[in-house]
C-alpha positions, 0 to 999 in steps of 0.5 A: 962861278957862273951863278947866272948861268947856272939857276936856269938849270938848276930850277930846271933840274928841281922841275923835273926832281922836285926832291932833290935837295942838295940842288935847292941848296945849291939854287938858293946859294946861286939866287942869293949872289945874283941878288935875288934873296927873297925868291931864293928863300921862297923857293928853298921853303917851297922845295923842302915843304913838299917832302914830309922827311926831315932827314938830312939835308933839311937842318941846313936848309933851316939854317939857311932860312934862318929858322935853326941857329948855326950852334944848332947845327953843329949840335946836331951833326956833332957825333963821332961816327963816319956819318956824322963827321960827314955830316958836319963836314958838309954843315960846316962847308955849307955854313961857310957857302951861306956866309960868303953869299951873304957877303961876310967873308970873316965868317965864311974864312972861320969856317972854311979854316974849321973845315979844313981843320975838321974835314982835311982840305976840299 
């Protein structure tokens, strides 16, 4: 994908909803291929510092910011009802997404085959 092209609108989008969370997701993936690292943890801290929930998506934004460990997770997604399998199926796509950023394609691979696995195909 464009990663480039899409950060200047997607920190434009964040400007005007600052609680959009899945675009912070989204911007911090696009900053790390694009080699801005630091600023893409800065900004994801940031984004999800200004909202006092802790709900859903922010155990993958800790993920990302390497503050809850991938086991625990999937620990906390790993229920059986409808929400929960929705849940750990975005987890484990996100996982993936954070793996293939950071240039480890062996684990992005695993995850994507447990996606495909737990989730059916994309």
């Amino acid at each position: 994908g464009d990663y480039a092209g899409a950060i200047p609108r997607l920190r434009a989008a964040l400007d005007k909803l600052p609680a959009e969370r899945d675009s912070a997701l989204t911007l911090y993936i696009a900053r790390v291929r694009t080699g801005q690292a630091e600023l893409a943890k800065t900004e994801l801290a940031s984004a999800f510092a200004r909202s006092e929930k802790n709900e859903w998506p922010k155990p993958v934004a800790d993920f990302y910011l390497g503050t809850l460990p991938a086991d625990k997770l999937l620990a906390q997604v790993a229920g059986k009802d409808d929400g929960m399998k929705e849940r750990r199926c975005e987890a484990l796509s996100a996982m993936g997404e954070w793996h293939r950023a950071h240039g480890q394609a062996e684990q992005a691979k695993a995850l994507d085959t447990q996606h495909e696995t737990s989730c059916g195909k994309g």
